[in-house]
NUTI-101020 format. One record per residue (C-alpha): x, y, z; residue in three letters; residue number from 1. Coordinates in steps of 0.02 Angstrom, whole numbers. Layout:
! NUTI-101020
{u = X v = Y w = Z code = ALA pos = NUM}
...
This chain:
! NUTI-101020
{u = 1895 v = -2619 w = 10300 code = UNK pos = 1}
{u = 1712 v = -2653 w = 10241 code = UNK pos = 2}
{u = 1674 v = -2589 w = 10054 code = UNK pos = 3}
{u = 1474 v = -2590 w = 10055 code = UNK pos = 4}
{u = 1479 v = -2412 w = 9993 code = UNK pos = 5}
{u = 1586 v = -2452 w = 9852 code = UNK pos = 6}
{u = 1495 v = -2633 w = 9787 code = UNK pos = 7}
{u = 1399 v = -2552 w = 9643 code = UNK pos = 8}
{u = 1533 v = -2455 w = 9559 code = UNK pos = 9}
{u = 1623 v = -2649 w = 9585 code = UNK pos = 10}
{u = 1502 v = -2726 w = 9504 code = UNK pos = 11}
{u = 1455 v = -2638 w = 9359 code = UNK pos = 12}
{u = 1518 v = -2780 w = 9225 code = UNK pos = 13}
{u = 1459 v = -2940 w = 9300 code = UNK pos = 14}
{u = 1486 v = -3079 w = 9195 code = UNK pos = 15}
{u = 1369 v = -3237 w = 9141 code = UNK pos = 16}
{u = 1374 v = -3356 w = 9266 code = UNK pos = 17}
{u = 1489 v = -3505 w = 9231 code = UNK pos = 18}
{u = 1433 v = -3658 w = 9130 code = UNK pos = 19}
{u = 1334 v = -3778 w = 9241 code = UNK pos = 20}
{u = 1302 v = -3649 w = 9377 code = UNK pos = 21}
{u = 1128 v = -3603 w = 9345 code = UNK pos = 22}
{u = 1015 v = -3525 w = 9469 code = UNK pos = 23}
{u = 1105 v = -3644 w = 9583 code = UNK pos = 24}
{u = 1243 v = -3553 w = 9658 code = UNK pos = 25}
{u = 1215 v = -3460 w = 9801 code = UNK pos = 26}
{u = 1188 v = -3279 w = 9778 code = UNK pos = 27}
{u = 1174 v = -3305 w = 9583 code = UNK pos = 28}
{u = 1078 v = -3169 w = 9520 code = UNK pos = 29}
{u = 922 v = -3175 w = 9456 code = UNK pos = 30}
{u = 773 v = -3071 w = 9363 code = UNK pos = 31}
{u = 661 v = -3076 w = 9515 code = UNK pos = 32}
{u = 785 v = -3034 w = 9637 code = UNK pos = 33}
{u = 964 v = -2975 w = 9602 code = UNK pos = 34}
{u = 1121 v = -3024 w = 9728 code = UNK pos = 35}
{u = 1007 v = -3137 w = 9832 code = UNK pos = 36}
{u = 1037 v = -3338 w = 9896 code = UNK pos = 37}
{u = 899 v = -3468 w = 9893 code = UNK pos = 38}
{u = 892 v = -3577 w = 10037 code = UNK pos = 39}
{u = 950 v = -3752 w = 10020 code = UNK pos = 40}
{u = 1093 v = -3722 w = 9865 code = UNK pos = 41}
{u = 1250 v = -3749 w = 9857 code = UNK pos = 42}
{u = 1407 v = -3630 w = 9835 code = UNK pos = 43}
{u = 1493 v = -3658 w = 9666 code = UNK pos = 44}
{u = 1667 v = -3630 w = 9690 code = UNK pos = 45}
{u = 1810 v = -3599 w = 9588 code = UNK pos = 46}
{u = 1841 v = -3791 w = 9574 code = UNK pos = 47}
{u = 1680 v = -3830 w = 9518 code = UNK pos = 48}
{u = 1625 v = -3691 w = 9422 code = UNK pos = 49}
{u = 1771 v = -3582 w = 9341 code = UNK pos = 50}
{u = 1908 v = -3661 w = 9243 code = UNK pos = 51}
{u = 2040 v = -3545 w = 9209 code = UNK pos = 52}
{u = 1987 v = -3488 w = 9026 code = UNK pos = 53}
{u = 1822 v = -3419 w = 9115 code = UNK pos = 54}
{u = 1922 v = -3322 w = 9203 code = UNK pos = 55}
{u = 1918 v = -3194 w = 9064 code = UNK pos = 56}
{u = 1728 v = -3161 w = 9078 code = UNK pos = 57}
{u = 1776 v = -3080 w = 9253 code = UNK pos = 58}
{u = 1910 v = -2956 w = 9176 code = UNK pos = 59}
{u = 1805 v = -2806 w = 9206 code = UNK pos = 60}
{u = 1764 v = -2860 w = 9370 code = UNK pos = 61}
{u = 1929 v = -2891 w = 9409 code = UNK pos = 62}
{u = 1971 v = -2713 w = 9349 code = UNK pos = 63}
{u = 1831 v = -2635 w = 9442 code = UNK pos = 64}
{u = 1901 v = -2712 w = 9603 code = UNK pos = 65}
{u = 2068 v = -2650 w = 9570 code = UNK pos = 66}
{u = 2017 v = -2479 w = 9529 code = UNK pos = 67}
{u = 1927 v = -2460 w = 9690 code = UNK pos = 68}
{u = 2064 v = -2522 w = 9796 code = UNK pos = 69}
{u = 2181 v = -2407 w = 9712 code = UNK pos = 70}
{u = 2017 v = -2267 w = 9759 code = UNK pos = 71}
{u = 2010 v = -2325 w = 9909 code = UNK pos = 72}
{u = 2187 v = -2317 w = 9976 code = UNK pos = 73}
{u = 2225 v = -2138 w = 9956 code = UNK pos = 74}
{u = 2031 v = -2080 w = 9993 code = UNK pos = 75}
{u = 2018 v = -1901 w = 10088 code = UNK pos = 76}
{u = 2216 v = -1901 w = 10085 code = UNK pos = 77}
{u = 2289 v = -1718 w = 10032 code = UNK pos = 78}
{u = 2447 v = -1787 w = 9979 code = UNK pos = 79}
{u = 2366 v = -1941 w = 9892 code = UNK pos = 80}
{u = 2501 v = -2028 w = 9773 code = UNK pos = 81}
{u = 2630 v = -1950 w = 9840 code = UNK pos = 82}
{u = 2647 v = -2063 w = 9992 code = UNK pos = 83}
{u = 2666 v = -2211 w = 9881 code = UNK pos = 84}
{u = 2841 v = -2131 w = 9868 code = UNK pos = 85}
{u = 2858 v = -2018 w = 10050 code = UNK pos = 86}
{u = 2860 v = -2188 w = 10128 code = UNK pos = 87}
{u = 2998 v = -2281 w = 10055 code = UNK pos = 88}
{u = 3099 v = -2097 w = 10035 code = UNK pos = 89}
{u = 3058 v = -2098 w = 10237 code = UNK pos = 90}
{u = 3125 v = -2271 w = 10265 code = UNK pos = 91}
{u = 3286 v = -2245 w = 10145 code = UNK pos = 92}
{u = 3321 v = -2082 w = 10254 code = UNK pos = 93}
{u = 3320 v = -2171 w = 10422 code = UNK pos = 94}
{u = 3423 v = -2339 w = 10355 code = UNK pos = 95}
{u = 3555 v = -2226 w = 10274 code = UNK pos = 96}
{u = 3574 v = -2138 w = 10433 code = UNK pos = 97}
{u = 3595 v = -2300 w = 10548 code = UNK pos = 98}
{u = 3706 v = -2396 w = 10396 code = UNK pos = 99}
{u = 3782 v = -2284 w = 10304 code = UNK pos = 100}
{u = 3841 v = -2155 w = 10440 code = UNK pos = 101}
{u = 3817 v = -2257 w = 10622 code = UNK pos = 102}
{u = 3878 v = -2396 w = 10572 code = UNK pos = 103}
{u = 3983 v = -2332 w = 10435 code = UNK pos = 104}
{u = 3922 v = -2492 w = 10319 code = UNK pos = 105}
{u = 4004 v = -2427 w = 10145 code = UNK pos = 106}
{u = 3889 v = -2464 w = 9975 code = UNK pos = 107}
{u = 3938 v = -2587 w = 9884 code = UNK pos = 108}
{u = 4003 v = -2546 w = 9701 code = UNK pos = 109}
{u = 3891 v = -2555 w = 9591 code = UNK pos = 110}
{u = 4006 v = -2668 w = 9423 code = UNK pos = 111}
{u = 4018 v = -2605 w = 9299 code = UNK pos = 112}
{u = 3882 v = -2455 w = 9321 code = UNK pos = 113}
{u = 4002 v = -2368 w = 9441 code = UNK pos = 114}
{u = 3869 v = -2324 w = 9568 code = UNK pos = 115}
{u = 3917 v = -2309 w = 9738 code = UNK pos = 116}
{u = 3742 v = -2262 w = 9826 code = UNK pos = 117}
{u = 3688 v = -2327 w = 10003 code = UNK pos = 118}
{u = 3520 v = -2237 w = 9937 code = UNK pos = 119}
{u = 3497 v = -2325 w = 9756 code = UNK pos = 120}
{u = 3566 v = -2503 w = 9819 code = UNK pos = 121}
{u = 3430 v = -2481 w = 9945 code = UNK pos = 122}
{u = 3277 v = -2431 w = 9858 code = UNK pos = 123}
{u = 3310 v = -2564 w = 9689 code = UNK pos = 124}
{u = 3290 v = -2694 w = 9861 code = UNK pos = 125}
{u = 3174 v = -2589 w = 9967 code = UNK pos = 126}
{u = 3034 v = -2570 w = 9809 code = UNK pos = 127}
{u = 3020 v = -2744 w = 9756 code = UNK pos = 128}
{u = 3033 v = -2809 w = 9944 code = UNK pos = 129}
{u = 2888 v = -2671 w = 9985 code = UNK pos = 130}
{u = 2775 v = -2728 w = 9849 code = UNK pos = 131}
{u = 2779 v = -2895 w = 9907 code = UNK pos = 132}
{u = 2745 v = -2896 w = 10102 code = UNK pos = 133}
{u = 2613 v = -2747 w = 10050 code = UNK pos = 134}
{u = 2534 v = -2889 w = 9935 code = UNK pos = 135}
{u = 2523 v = -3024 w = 10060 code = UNK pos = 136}
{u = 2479 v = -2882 w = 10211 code = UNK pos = 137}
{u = 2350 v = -2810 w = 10122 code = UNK pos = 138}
{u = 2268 v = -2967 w = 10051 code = UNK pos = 139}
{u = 2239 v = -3038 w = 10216 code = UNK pos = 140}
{u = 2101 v = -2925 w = 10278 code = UNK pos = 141}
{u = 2038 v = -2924 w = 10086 code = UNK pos = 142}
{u = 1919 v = -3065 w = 10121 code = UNK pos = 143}
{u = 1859 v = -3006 w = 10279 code = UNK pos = 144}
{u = 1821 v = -2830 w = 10200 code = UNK pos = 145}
{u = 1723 v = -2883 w = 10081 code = UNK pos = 146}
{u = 1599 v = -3013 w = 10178 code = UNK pos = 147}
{u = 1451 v = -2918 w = 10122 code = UNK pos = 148}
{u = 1510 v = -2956 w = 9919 code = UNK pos = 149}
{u = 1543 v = -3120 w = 9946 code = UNK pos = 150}
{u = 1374 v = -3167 w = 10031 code = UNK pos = 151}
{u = 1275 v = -3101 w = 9912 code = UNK pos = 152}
{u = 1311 v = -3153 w = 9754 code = UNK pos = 153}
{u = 1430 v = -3293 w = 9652 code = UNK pos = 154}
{u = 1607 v = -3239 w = 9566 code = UNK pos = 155}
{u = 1798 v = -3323 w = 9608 code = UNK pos = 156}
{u = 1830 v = -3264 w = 9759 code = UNK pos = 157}
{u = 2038 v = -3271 w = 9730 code = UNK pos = 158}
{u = 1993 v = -3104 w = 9619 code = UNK pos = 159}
{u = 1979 v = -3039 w = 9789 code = UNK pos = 160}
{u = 2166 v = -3043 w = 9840 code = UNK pos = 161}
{u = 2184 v = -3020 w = 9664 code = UNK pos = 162}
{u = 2133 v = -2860 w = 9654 code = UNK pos = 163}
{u = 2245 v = -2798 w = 9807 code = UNK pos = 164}
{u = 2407 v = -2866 w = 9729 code = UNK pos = 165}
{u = 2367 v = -2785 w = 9546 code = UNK pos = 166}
{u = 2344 v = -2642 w = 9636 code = UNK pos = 167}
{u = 2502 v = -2654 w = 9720 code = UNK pos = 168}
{u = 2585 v = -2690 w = 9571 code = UNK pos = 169}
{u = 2537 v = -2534 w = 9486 code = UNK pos = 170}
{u = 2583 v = -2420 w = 9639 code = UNK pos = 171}
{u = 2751 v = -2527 w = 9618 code = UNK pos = 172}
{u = 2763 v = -2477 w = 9426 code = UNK pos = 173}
{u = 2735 v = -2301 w = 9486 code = UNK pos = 174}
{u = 2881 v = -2308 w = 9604 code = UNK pos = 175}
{u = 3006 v = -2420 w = 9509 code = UNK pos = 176}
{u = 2985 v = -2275 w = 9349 code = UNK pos = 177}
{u = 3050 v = -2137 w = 9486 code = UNK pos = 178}
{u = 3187 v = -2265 w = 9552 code = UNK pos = 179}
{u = 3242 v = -2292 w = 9359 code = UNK pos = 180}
{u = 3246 v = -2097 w = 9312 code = UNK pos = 181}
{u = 3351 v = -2058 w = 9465 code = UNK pos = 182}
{u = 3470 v = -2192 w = 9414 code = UNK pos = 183}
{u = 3506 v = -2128 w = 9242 code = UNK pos = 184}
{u = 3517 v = -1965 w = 9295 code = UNK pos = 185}
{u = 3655 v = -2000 w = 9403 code = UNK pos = 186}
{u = 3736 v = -2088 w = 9267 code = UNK pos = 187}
{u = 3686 v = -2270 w = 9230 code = UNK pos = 188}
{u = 3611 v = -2285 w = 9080 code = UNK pos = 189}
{u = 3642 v = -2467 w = 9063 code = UNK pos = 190}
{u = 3483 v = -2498 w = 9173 code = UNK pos = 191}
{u = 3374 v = -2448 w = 9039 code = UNK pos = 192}
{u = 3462 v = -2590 w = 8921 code = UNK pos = 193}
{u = 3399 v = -2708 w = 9068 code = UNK pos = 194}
{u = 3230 v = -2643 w = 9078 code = UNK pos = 195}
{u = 3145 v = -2819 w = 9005 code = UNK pos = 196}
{u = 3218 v = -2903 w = 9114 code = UNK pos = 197}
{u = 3168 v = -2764 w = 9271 code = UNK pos = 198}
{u = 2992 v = -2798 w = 9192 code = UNK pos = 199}
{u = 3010 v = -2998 w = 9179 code = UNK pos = 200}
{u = 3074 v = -2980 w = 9382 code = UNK pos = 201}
{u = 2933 v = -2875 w = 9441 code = UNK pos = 202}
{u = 2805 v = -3012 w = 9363 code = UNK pos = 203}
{u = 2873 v = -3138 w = 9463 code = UNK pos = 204}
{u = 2859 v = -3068 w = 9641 code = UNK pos = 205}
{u = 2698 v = -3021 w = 9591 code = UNK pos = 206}
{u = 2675 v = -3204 w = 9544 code = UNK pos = 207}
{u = 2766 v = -3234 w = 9725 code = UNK pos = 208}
{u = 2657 v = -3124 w = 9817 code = UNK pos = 209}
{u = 2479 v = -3184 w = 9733 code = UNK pos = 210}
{u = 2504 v = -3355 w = 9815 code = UNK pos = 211}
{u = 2551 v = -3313 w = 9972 code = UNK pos = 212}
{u = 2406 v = -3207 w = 9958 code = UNK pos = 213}
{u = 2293 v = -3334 w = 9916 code = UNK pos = 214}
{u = 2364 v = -3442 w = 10053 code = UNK pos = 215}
{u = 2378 v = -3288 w = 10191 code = UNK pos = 216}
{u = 2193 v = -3226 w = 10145 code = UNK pos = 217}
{u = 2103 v = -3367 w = 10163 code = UNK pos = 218}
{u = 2181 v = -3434 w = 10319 code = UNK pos = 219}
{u = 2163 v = -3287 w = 10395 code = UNK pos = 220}
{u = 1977 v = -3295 w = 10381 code = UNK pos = 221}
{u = 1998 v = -3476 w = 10484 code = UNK pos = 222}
{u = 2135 v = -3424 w = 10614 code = UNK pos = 223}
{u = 2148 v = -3221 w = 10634 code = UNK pos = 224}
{u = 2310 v = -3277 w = 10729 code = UNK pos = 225}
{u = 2396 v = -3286 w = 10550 code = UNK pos = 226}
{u = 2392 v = -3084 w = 10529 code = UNK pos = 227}
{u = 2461 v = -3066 w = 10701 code = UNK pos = 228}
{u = 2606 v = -3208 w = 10654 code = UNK pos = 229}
{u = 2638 v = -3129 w = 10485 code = UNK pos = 230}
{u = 2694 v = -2952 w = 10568 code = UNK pos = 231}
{u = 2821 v = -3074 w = 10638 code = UNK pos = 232}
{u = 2871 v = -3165 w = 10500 code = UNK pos = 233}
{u = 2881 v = -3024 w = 10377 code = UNK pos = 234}
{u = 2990 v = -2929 w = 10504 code = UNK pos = 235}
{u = 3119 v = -3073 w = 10517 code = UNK pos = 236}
{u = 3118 v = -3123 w = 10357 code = UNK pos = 237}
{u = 3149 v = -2946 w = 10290 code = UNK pos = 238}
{u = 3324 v = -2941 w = 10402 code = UNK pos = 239}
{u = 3342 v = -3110 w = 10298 code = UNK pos = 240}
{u = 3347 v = -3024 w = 10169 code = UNK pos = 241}
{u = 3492 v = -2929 w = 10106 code = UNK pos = 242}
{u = 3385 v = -2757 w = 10081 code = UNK pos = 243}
{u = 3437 v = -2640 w = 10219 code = UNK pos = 244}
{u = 3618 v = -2687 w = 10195 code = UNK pos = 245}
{u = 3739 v = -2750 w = 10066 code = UNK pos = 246}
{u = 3752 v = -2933 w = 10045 code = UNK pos = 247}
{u = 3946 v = -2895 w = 10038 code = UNK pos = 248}
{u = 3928 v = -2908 w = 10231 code = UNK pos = 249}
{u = 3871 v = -3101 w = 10213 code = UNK pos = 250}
{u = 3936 v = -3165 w = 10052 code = UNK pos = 251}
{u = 4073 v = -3061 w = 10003 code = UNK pos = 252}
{u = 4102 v = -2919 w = 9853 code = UNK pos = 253}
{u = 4164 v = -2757 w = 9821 code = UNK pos = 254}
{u = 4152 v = -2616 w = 9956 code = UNK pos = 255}
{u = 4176 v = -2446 w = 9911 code = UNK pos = 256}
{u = 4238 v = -2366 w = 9760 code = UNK pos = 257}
{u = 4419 v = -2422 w = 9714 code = UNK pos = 258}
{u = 4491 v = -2285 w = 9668 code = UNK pos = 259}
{u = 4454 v = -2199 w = 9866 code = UNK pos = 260}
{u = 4506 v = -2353 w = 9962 code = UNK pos = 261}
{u = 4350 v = -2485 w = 9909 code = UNK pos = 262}
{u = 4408 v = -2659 w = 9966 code = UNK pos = 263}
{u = 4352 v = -2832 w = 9902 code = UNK pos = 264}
{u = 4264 v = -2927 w = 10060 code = UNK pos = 265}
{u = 4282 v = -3118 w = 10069 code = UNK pos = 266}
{u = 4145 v = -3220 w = 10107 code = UNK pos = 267}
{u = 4094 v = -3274 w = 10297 code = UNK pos = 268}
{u = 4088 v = -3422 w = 10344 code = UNK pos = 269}
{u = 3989 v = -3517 w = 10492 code = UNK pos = 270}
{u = 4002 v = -3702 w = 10556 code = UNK pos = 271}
{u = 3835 v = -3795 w = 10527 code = UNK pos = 272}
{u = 3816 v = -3965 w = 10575 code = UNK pos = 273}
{u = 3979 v = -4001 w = 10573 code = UNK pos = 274}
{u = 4016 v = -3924 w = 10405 code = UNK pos = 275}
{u = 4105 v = -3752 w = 10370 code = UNK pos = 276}
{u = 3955 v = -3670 w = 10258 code = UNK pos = 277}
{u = 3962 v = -3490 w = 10163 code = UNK pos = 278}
{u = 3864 v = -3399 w = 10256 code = UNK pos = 279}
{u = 3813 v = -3320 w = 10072 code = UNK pos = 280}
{u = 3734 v = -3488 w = 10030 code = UNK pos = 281}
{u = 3634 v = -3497 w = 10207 code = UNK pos = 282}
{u = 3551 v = -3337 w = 10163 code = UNK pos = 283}
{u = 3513 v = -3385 w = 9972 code = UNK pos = 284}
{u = 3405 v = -3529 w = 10050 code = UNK pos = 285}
{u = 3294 v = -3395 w = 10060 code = UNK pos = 286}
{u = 3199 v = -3361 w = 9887 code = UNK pos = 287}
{u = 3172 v = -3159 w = 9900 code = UNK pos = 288}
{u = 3371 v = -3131 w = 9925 code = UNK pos = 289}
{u = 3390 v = -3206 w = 9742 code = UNK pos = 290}
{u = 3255 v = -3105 w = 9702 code = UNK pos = 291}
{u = 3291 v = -2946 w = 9781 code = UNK pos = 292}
{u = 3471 v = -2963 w = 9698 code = UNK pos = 293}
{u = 3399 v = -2992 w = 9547 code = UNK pos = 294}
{u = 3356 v = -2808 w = 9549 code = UNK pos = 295}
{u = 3517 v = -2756 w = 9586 code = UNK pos = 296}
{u = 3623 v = -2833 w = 9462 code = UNK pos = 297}
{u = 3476 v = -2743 w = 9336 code = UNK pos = 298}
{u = 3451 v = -2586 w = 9412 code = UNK pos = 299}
{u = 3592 v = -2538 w = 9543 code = UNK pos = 300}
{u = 3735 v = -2652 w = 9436 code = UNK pos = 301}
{u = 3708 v = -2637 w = 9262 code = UNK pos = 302}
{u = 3746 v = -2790 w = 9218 code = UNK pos = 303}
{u = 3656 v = -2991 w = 9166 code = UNK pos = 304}
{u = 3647 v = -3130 w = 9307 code = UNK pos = 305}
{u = 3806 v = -3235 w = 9326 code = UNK pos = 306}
{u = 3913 v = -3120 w = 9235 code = UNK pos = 307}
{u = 4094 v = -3068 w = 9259 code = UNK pos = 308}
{u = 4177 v = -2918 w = 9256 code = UNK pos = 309}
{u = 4359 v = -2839 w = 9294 code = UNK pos = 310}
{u = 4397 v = -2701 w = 9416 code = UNK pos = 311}
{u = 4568 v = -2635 w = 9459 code = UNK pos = 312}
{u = 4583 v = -2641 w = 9627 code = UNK pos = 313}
{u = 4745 v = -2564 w = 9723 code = UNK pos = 314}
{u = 4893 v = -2678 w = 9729 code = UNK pos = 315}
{u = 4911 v = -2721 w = 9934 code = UNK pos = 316}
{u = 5117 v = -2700 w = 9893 code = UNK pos = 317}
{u = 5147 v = -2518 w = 9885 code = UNK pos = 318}
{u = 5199 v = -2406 w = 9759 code = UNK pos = 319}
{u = 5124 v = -2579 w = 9633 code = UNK pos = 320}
{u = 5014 v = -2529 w = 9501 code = UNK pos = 321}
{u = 4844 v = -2578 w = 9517 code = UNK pos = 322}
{u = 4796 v = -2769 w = 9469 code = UNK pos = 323}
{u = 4629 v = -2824 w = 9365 code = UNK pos = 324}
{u = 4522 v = -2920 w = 9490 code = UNK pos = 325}
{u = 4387 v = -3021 w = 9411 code = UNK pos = 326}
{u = 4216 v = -2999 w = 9506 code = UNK pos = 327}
{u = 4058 v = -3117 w = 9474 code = UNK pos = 328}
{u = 3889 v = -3046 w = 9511 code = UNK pos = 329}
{u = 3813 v = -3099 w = 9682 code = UNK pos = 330}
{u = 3678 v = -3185 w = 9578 code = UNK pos = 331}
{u = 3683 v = -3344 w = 9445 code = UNK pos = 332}
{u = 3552 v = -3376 w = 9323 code = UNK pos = 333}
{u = 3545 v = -3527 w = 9440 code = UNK pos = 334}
{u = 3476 v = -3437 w = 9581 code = UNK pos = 335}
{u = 3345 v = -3323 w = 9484 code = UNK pos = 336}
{u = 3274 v = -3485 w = 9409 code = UNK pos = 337}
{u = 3271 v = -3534 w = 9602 code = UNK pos = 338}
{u = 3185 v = -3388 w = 9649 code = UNK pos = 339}
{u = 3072 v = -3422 w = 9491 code = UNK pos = 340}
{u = 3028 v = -3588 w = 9547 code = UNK pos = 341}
{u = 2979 v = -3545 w = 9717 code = UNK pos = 342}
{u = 2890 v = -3409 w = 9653 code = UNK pos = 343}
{u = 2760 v = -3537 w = 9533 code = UNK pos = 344}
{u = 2775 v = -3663 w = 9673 code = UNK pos = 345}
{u = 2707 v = -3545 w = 9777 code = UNK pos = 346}
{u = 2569 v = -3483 w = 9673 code = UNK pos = 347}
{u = 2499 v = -3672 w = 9647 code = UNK pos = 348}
{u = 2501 v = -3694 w = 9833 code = UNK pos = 349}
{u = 2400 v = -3538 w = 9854 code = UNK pos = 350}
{u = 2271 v = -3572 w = 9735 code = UNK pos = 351}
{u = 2253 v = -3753 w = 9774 code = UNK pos = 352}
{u = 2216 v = -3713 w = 9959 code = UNK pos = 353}
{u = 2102 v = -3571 w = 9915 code = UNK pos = 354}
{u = 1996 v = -3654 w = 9811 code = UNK pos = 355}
{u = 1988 v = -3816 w = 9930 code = UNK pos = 356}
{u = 1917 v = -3713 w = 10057 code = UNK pos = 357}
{u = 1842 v = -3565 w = 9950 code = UNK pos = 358}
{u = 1647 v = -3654 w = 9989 code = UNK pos = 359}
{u = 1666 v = -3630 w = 10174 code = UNK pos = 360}
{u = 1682 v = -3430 w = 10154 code = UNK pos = 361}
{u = 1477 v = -3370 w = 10163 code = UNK pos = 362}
{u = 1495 v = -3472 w = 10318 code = UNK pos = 363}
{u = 1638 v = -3421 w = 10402 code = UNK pos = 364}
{u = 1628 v = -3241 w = 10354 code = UNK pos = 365}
C-alpha cells in the first residue's frame, strides 16, 4: 500500500539530521531543495549515523507514522474500530463451535478464578497471538509501501516497521481493556490484581514481534518469497500454539469444572529419538506457547507463574468424599523468562540484520 498522499502530514516534525551526516546523506534536506538526493553520496544508515540516544529526535516522527497507520487502516470503513474487535469475536464464534460443541473439547478450569469459558480461555490466547502475527504481517509490506519516503529523504528506516507494530499495539490495548472488563464481570476480579504483570507481558511480544519485523520487512524487500512463506509459517505455528485449544490436551490439567464431572488429564507422552518425551515439553520448545500461557495464568487463571493451588476433585471410590488435589500452573517463571529471552534475542537479530542491509534499500526499492 503506497502512502504518497499521506507523506506531509508524516513528516511534519523532522528532526536535525544526525551528527556527522551533513548534506551528505542521500535525500538530506536542504534550503535549496527540500527531500532531494545529490548524485554521488552516500546513504547514512542507522549504523553509521543514529546511535540509539538519537533515536529520540525522531519521536514525533515516529508518532506521526503511527498515527497515520492507525488513519490509514480503518479509512472509508463505516464500522471503523469496531472491527478491531468483530474479527477476533468472529474467529472465537467459529472455534467455539468446532471445539467446544464438535468436538466437545471441555475448557479448562480456570485455578483458582473458577472460570470455565471456551470463549475467555480463547481470546486471553487469541489477542496476544493476533497482535503478534498482525505485527510481523503487516510490517512486511511496510517497506515496500513507503518506497517513495524512503528515496527521498534520510531518517532510520526500522521506524518504518516501527510504526506498524506501535500501532498494533495500541489496537491490542484497545482489545485486551474489552477482554479484561468481560472477565470481571463474569466474576474474576483477581485479573485486575495481575494487571502489571498483563502490561509487563504485552511489552514483550511487542518486543517479540518488532524483531521479527525488522527481520521479515527487510527480507522481504530482497526475496518477496518470504511473505508468501510466512502465510505458511504463521499458520503452522499458530496450531503450535496452544490458542485454539487447551494445552490440557498436550500437557495435562484440569478439564471441566469439578463439581459437574471436570477430570484432571495426565500428560501425553510421545517417543522421540529413542526417549519417552512429554509431549507438554515438545510444544514449550516453542517460545509463544510460554507466552500465550503467560496470559492465561494472568487473565483467564488468576493466579502468578509457577504457583500451586488445591482443588477438590471427586474421589474415583464412590460414595468417598472429595480429596484436595494440588494443581501447578501450566507455566514456571522458568518458561516466561524463556519466552523473555527469545523475545530480546529476537529483537537483536532483527535490528542487527536491518541495519546491515538498511543502505541497499533506495536501491532495491
Amino acid at each position: 500500500m503506497s502512502y504518497t498522499d499521506s507523506e506531509p502530514a508524516a513528516l511534519e516534525a523532522w528532526p536535525a539530521l544526525p551528527e556527522g551526516g551533513g548534506a551528505d546523506v542521500i535525500g538530506a534536506p536542504t534550503p535549496t531543495s527540500p527531500g532531494r538526493s545529490r548524485r554521488g553520496t552516500t546513504t547514512v544508515t542507522a549504523t553509521q549515523g543514529v546511535k540509539f540516544r538519537e533515536y529520540l529526535q525522531y519521536r514525533e516522527l515516529f508518532t506521526n507514522l503511527t498515527l497515520r497507520e492507525l488513519r490509514s487502516k480503518y479509512k472509508r470503513s463505516v464500522i471503523g474500530w469496531g472491527w478491531s474487535m468483530i474479527n477476533p469475536l468472529a474467529n472465537m464464534l467459529v472455534y467455539t463451535i468446532v471445539f467446544a460443541y464438535l468436538f466437545r473439547i471441555k475448557p479448562p478450569l480456570g485455578v483458582p478464578s473458577g472460570l470455565n469459558s471456551y470463549a475467555l480461555m480463547y481470546l486471553s490466547a487469541m489477542l496476544p497471538w493476533m497482535m503478534f502475527q498482525g505485527s510481523v504481517m503487516e510490517s512486511m509490506g511496510a517497506l515496500l509501501g513507503n518506497q517513495n519516503l524512503i528515496q527521498k529523504t534520510f531518517f532510520p528506516r526500522e521506524l518504518i516497521p516501527g510504526a506498524t507494530v506501535a500501532s498494533k499495539l495500541v489496537s491490542h490495548f484497545i482489545e485486551m481493556s474489552l477482554l479484561l472488563t468481560a472477565v470481571v464481570c463474569v466474576g474474576n476480579w483477581r485479573a485486575l490484581v495481575f494487571l502489571p504483570g498483563i502490561i509487563a507481558a504485552i511489552a514483550v511480544v511487542t518486543v517479540f514481534a518488532l524483531g521479527l519485523s525488522l527481520l521479515f520487512s527487510i527480507g522481504n524487500v530482497f526475496y518477496r518469497d518470504i511473505q508468501h512463506f510466512s502465510l505458511i509459517l504463521f499458520f503452522i505455528w499458530m496450531f503450535l500454539t496452544p490458542v485454539t485449544y487447551p494445552f490440557y490436551l498436550v500437557g495435562g490439567g484440569l478439564s471441566g469444572n469439578p463439581s459437574s464431572g471436570g477430570i484432571l488429564n495426565p500428560a501425553r507422552y510421545i517417543h522421540l529419538f529413542g526417549h519417552v518425551v512429554n509431549l507438554g515439553s515438545v510444544f514449550k520448545l516453542n517460545p509463544m506457547t510460554d507466552g500465550v500461557l503467560t496470559f492465561q495464568a494472568f487473565i483467564y487463571n488468576g493466579a502468578m507463574p509457577g504457583s500451586v493451588h488445591y482443588v477438590p476433585l471427586a474421589s474415583p471410590i464412590p460414595g468417598h468424599p472429595p480429596t484436595l488435589t494440588a494443581i501447578q500452573e501450566t507455566v514456571s517463571w522458568f518458561g516466561v523468562g524463556y519466552f523473555v529471552a527469545w523475545a530480546f534475542v529476537a529483537l537483536a537479530i532483527g535490528l542487527w540484520v536491518f541495519r546491515k542491509y538498511e543502505a541497499r534499500l533506495p536501491e532495491e526499492l
